[in-house]
N, C-alpha and C positions, 0 to 999 in steps of 0.2 A: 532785515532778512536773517542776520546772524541769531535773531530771540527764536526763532523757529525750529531750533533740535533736532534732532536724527528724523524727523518724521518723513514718513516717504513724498515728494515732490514733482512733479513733474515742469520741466523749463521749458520752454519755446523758442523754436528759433534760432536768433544770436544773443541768446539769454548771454552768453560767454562773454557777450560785453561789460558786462555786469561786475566778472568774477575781480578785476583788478579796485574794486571797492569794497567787497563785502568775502566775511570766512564762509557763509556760507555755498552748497553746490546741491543740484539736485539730482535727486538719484536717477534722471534719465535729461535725456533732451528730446523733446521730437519734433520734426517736421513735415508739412506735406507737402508745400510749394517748390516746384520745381525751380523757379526763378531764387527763389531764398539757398535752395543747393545750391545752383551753379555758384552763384555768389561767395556764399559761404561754406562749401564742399572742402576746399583746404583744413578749414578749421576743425570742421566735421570729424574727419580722417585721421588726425594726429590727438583727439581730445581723448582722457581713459573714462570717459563718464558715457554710460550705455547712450549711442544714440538709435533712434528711431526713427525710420524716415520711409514717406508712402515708398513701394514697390517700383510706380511708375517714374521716380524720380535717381532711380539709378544709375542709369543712363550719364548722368552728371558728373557723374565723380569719379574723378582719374585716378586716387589711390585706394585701394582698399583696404580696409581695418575691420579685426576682428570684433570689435566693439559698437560696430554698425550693422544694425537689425533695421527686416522690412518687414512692413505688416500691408496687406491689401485696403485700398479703397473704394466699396462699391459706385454702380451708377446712381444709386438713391441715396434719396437724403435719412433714411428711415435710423432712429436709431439704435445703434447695436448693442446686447449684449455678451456675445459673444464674439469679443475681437481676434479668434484665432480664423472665422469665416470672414473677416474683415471690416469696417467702418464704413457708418455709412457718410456721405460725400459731407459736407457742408462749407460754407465763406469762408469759414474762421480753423484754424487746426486747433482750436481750444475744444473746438466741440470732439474733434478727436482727441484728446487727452483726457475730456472728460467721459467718452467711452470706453476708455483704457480705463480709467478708475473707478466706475463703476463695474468691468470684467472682475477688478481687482477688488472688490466687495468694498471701498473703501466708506466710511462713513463715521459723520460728514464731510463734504469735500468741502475745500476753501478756498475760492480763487480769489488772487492776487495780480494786480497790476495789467488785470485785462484793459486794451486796448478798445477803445468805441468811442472815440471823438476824433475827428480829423480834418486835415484843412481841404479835405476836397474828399468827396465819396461819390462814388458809381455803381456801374452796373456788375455782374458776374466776369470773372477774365477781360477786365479795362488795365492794359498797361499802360505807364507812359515814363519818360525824364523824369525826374524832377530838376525844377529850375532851380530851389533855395534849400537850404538845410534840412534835415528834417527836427520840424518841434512836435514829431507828434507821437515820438516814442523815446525809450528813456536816456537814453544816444543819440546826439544828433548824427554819427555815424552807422545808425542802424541801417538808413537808407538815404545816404549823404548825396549832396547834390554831385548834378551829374549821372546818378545810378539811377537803375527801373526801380520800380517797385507797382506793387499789384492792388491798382484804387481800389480802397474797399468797401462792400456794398453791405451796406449797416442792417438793411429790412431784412437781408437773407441770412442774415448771421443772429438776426435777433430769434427768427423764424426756429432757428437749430437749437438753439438754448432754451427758447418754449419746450421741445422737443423734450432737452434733455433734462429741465426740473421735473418732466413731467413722470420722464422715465423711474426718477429717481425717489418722486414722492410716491409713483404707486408701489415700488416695494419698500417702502417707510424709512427713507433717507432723503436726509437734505445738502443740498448745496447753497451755500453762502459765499457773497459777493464783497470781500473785506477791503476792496479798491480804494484806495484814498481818492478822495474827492472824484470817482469811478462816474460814467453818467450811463452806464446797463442797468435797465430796471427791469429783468426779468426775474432775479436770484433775492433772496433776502438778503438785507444788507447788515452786517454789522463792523464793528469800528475793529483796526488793526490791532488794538490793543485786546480787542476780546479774542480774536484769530491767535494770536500769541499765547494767551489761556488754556486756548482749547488744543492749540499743537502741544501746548506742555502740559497737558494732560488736570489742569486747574479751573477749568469748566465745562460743563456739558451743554 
């Protein structure tokens, strides 16, 4: 992560898990799951890196920090380009990050380390336990046994990202899927090595 330069990033979640390995930091974090708040709302509130977090999940978070921004999330799944009338819904909060980046005229965008393989998937808002670690993100303490977290529903999240290459290729921008060993086949794939290239500005 540190070959990746000043370039602008956006993290998800408890990327912050992250930070006690690598210099790098992304220039935002955001979320939309209110369950990932409540959870991770301490962290949220004391961190100086812009966070961003849906509107409806305020409610969560007991301290307030100047550093914490809400953006709206509509009822549809449509996708937006204009995120100041809000995002539209989707499974995955990547699919809002990647409406944020397309507002922000970004091109091309490079995603990293998307999640879509897990040990149990379902339906839309399936909570449950988990009984054993988790192996299915980059922390086993992402969503460590004993804690909820929100089973995820793969078809509808693949569904959002048709959406958004589609968005992205009608006005002649592409997103690239540089996941290692990643199993989303919606995005073009290329290797981490060539992503590193193109952040440092030695590929097109």
């Amino acid at each position: 992560m540190d070959d990746f330069g000043s370039i602008a990033s956006i993290g998800m979640n408890k990327i912050d898990l992250l930070f006690a390995r690598v210099k790098w930091r992304p220039s935002m974090i955001m979320c939309t799951n209110n369950l990932v708040v409540r959870q991770h709302g301490k962290q949220f509130s004391t961190m100086d890196i812009p966070i961003y977090l849906a509107w409806k999940s305020r409610w969560f978070l007991r301290k307030k920090s100047k550093n914490i921004h809400y953006f709206n999330i509509k009822q549809e799944d449509d996708f937006c380009s204009d995120v100041v009338e809000g995002v539209g819904a989707g499974a995955t909060v990547t699919y809002a990050a990647l409406q944020f980046a397309y507002y922000m005229g970004c091109n091309p965008v490079i995603i990293v380390g998307v999640d879509h393989s897990f040990d149990k998937t379902g339906g839309s808002f399936t909570y449950e336990k988990r009984e054993t670690e988790d192996n299915n993100h980059f922390d086993p303490n992402y969503f460590g046994k004993g804690s909820y977290w929100g089973v995820p529903n793969l078809d509808a999240s693949e569904e959002v990202f048709a959406r958004s290459r589609h968005a992205f290729e009608a006005d002649g921008r592409k997103v690239y899927d540089a996941t290692i060993d990643g199993k989303l086949q919606i995005f073009d794939k290329i290797s981490i090595e060539q992503a590193k290239k193109i952040a440092n500005g030695k590929d097109t």
